[in-house]
Every structure is written in structure tokens, then in C-alpha cells.
C-alpha positions, -999 to +999 in steps of 0.1 A: +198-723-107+235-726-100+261-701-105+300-704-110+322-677-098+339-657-128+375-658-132+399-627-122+440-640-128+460-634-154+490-657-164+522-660-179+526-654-217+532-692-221+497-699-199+470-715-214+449-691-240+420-677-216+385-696-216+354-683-237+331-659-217+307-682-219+325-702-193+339-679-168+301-660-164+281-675-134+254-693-156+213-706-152+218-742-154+205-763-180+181-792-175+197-827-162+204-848-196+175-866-212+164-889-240+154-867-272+115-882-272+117-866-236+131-833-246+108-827-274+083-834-250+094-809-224+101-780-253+062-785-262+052-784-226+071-751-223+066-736-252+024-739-249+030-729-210+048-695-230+018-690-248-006-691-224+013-669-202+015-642-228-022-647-236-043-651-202-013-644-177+004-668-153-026-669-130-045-688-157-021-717-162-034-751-155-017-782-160-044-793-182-042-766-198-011-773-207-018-804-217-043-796-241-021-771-258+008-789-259-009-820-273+008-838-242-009-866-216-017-839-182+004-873-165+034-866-185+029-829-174+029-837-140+051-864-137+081-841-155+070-809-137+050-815-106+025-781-105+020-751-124+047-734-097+072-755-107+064-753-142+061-714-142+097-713-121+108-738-153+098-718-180+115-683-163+147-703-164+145-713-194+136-678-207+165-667-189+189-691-202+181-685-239+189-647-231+220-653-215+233-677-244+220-646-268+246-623-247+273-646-245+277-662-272+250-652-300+256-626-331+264-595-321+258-567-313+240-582-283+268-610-287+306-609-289+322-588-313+316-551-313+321-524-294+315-525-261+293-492-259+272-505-282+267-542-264+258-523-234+229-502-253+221-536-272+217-553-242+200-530-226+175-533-252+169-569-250+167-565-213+138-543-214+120-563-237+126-595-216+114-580-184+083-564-201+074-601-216+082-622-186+071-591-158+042-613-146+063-639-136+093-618-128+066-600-100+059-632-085+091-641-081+102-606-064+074-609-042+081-638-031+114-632-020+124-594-026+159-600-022+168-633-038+172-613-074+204-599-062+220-634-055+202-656-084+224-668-113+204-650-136+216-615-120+250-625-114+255-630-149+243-601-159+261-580-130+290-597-142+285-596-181+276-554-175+307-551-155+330-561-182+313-541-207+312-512-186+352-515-179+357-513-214+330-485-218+346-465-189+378-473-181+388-462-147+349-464-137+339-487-109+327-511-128+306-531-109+287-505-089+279-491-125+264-526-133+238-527-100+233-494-112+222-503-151+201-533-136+183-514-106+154-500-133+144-531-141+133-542-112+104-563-120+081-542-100+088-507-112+092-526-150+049-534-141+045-504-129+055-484-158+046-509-184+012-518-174-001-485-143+018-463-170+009-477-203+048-469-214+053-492-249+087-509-244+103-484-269+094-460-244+109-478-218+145-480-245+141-444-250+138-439-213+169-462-206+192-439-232+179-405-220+193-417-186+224-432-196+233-397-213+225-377-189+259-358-171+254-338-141+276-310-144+305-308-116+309-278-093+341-258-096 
């Protein structure tokens, strides 16, 4: 994953007009150019690795597995993706860049184009159900390296696509401690914990999300 640093200046009223947010967000990068017959190939790989995750868990891929569901040769499987680690690391960035293109760029009001306030709660939403769907291999991923979330370019661009939203939410806020803050309940661990030791539905978990997000602390006079 690679990650570009979002930019901060501001010009002169004859500057160039500012780039989309698409391209000042540090971003999961895309897969290295290929012919279509091989990308068609590598969507059905993918896509049949998805299902089987979502049906018998991640512990139950095989590569011939895959093969057989995704009507592909197990060579071609191996050849484009080596194991099932690299495969299951392949399919959580590809998960994860379809959610950030439905952020940046899609309708809104995940995407651009309304209010801020309610971009945050939309993307909240779609956060919750992303980490509930992908929590298996989101675990993995946190337990093998608890601490390589915080610097990934998945979580970047969300810390940085949460801090602009919550600028405009709150001005005069500290923005970008309020975005660790929206992210730290979904923490792939305490997202398995509720979801599958708590049996919480992922409305539940929504609901949850709100009820925190309006709660106010009264101030001491």
C-alpha cells in the first residue's frame, strides 16, 4: 500500500484551481497495469476469494479452492498471487480501495456534496459495516502487527478524510485528534468482540456509534 501526503498551502487568487480530494488524500494503491484478459481474471479470483471468506471464514481459503470457484487454472492462482496470505492481504486492499473511491469520489452522502455533519454520520456507517464484513481479516492483520494500522494508507486516508469533515463539523475543534478519536472504536479487535462475543447486529453497532457521538459532558462552572 502506498500513501501520498495530503496537501496544506493555499495560493494566490491567480494560482492554479486546487486538485480534487481524490488526489491530495494518501491513497491504497491500485494494482500494477495489466492486460484486460488478465484483469478479468484477477476480479474472478477475488471476487470467489470474497465469497468464501464471507461463507467459511479466511481460515478455510485454499488456493484450489479458489480455483474451483473462480472457474480459474489453481496455476494461474498461484502464479498471479503466490499463497492464500498474499491473496487474503490482496483482497483487504482491494476492499479497502473500493471504500475509499466510495468516500472520495462516489454519490453522496458518503461522497462529495452534502453537508459535512452528515458525511461524517454516513461514513461512519459504511465504516461499521466494512469492518463487521472484513473483521476476520482485519483481526489477522492487527495481530499481526498491532500498530501498523495507525501508519497504513488505508488509515491515513481515513484520519485525513475525518479530519476535514470534522473541521467543517466543528470549527475551532482539533480536528485531527477528533479523527483518531472517531476511528479508535473500530478497532478490528473490539469490532469482533462486540460483533461476534456480543452478538451486537451492525445497526446496533450504528446506533452505538451515534449515541456516542451525541453525548456532551456537561462543564463545571
Amino acid at each position: 500500500m502506498s500513501t501520498r501526503k495530503p496537501g496544506t498551502g493555499t495560493g494566490p487568487a491567480d494560482a492554479p484551481a486546487p486538485k480534487p480530494l481524490l488526489s491530495l488524500l494518501p491513497t491504497v494503491g491500485g494494482p500494477a497495469p495489466e492486460r484486460a484478459d488478465a484483469a478479468r481474471n484477477r476480479r474472478k479470483i477475488l471476487d470467489a476469494a470474497a465469497r468464501i471468506v464471507a461463507e467459511q471464514g479466511p481460515g478455510c481459503v485454499t488456493m484450489n479452492q479458489v480455483a474451483h470457484a473462480s472457474g480459474i487454472g489453481v496455476g494461474t492462482v498461484y502464479r498471479r498471487f503466490g499463497d492464500v496470505s498474499q491473496l487474503l492481504w490482496a483482497l483487504l486492499d482491494d476492499r479497502e480501495r473500493q471504500f475509499q473511491e466510495a468516500y472520495m469520489s462516489g454519490p453522496p452522502p458518503l461522497g462529495p456534496g452534502a453537508p459535512a455533519a452528515e458525511r461524517l454520520d454516513a461514513f461512519l456507517d459504511a465504516l461499521v459495516d466494512r469492518v463487521v464484513e472484513q473483521r476476520e481479516i482485519l483481526l489477522a492483520a492487527q495481530t499481526a502487527a498491532p500498530t501498523a494500522r495507525y501508519t497504513s494508507g488505508a488509515y491515513l486516508a481515513m484520519h485525513a478524510h475525518l479530519t476535514l469533515l470534522a473541521g467543517q463539523a466543528r470549527p475551532g475543534a482539533n480536528a485531527p485528534l477528533l479523527a483518531h478519536l472517531l476511528l479508535a472504536p473500530f478497532s478490528p479487535s473490539l469490532m469482533h468482540h462486540l460483533s461476534q462475543e456480543q452478538r451486537l447486529s451492525a445497526d446496533e453497532l450504528k446506533a452505538g456509534i451515534r449515541q456516542l457521538l451525541s453525548l456532551q459532558v456537561p462543564t463545571e462552572r
